[in-house]
C-alpha positions in Angstrom: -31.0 -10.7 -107.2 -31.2 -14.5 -109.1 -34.3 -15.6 -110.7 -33.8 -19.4 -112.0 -34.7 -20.2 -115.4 -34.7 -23.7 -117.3 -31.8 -24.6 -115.8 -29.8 -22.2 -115.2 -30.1 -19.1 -113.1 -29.9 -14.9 -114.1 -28.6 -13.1 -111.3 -28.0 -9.1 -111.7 -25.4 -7.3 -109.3 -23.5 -4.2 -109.3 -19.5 -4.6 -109.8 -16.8 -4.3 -112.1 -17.2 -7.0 -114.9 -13.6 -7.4 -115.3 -13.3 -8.8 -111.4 -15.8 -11.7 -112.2 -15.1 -15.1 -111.5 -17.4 -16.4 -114.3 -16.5 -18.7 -117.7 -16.8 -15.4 -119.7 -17.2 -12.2 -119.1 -18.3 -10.0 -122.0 -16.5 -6.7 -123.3 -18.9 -3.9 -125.2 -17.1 -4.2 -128.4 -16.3 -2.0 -131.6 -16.2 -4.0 -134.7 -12.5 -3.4 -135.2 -11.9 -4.9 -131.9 -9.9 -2.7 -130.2 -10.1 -1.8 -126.7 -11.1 1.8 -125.5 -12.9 3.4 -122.6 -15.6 1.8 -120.4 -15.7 -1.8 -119.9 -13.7 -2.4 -122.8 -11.0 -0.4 -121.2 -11.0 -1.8 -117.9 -10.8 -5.0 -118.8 -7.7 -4.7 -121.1 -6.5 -3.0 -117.7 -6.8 -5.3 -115.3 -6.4 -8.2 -117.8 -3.5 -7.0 -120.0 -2.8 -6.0 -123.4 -2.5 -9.5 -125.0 -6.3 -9.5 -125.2 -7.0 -6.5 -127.2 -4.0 -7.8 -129.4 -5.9 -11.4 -129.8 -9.3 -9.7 -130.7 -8.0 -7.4 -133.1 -6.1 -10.5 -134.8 -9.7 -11.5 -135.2 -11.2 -8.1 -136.5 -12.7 -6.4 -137.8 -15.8 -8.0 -137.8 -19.4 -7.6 -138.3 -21.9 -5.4 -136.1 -23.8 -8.1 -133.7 -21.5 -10.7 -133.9 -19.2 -12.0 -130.9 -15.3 -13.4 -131.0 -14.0 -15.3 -128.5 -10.7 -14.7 -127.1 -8.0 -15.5 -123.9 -8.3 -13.7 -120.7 -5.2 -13.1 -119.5 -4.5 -12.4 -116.0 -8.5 -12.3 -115.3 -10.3 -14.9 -113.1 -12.5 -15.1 -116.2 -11.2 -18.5 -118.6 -12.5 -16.4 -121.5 -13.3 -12.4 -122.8 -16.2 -12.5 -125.6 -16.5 -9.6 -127.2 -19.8 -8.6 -128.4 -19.8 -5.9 -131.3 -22.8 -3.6 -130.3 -21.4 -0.5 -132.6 -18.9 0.4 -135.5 -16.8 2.8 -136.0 -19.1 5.5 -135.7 -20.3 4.6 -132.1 -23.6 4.4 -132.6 -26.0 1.4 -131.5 -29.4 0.2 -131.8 -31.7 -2.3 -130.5 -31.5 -5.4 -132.7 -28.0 -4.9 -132.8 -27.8 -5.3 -129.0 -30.2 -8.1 -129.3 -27.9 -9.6 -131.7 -24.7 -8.9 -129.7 -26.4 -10.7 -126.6 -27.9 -13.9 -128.8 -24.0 -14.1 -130.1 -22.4 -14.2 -126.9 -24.4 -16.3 -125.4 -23.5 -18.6 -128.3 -20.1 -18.5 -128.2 -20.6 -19.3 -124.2 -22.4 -22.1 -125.4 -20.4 -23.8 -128.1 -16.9 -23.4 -125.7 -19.0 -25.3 -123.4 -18.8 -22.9 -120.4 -21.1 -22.3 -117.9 -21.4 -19.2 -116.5 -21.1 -15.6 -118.7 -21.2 -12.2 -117.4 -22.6 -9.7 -119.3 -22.3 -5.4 -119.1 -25.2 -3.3 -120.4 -24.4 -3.5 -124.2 -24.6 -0.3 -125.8 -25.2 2.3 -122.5 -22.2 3.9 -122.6 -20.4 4.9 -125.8 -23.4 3.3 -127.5 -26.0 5.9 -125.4 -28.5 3.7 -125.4 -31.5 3.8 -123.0 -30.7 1.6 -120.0 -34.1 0.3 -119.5 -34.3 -0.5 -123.1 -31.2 -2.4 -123.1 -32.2 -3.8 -119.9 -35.9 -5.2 -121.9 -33.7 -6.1 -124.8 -31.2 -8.7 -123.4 -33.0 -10.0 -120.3 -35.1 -11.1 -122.7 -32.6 -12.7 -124.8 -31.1 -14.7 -121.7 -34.6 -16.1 -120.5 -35.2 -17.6 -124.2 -31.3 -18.2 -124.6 -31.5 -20.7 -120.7 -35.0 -21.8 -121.8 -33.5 -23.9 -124.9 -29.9 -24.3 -123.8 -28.0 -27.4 -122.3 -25.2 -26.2 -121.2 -25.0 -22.5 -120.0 -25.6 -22.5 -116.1 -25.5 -18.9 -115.4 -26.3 -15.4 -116.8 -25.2 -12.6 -114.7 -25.4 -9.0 -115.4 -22.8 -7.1 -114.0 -24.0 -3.1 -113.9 -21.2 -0.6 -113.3 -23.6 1.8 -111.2 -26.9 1.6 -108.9 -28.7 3.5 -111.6 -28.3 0.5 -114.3 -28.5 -2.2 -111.6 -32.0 -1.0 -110.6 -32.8 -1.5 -114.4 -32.3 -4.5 -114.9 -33.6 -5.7 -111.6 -36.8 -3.8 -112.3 -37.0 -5.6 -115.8 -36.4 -9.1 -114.1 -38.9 -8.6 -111.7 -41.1 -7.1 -114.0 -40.9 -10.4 -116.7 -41.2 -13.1 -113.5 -44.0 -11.1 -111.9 -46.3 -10.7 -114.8 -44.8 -14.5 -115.8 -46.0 -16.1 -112.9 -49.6 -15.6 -113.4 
């Protein structure tokens, strides 16, 4: 599903984040930067170590921030991590909100296009799908609305489940929008 925005587009799909082809992809992040489970984990999998070593060079850092960092042997040119919890694994909405808002950011001052973004905060984090869903599909269609440079916001979900989420939340803002 794409929905175009200022001038860019947000698209949702269902997929593995670390397989996208995009500028950035983001990584759920703690804020000492190190590279567990989930997204985090498969990423540093399928992209290699020398990314969670970069990030933690950077770390720790504060809850709702994002770092920027290399993306080894992904198609991605860059990983941001977005830190959506600390050490004790717990998350909450304006952190999220902030974590989105940040990597969008960075996106936008390395002058890439495109980002791909996980559900912040849904696994680990145990934070309500739809809620996330509200929370930073809100903070892309104000992020395209007043950037110049980011082309493409895609949400990558991991399962059906989360895709329908956000897909219900993007229809839901462009249909009550459009009146």
């Amino acid at each position: 599903m794409k929905i175009h925005v200022g001038k860019g587009e947000i698209s949702v799909i269902q997929g593995d984040i670390a397989d996208q082809d995009t500028d950035a992809i983001v990584n759920a992040a703690n804020n000492h930067l190190w590279m567990g489970a989930g997204v985090a984990g498969a990423i540093k999998r399928k992209g290699g170590i020398a990314i969670e070593q970069e990030a933690m060079a950077k770390g720790p850092i504060a809850v709702g921030t994002a770092v920027s960092t290399t993306a080894g042997a992904l198609k991605a040119k860059r990983v941001i991590h977005a830190v959506v919890m600390g050490q004790d694994l717990h998350t909450e909405a304006d952190l999220i909100r902030k974590a989105t808002q940040n990597s969008l950011a960075v996106a936008e001052k390395e002058e890439l296009a495109s980002i791909s973004l996980p559900a912040l905060g849904t696994g680990v984090g145990g934070f309500s799908l739809y809620h996330c869903a509200s929370l930073m599909i809100g903070v892309a269609i104000d992020f395209l609305i007043s950037t110049s440079g980011l082309r493409e916001v895609r949400f990558v979900l991991f399962d059906s489940e989360a895709k329908d989420a956000f897909e219900k939340e993007l229809k839901h803002r462009f249909t009550a929008h459009s009146h």
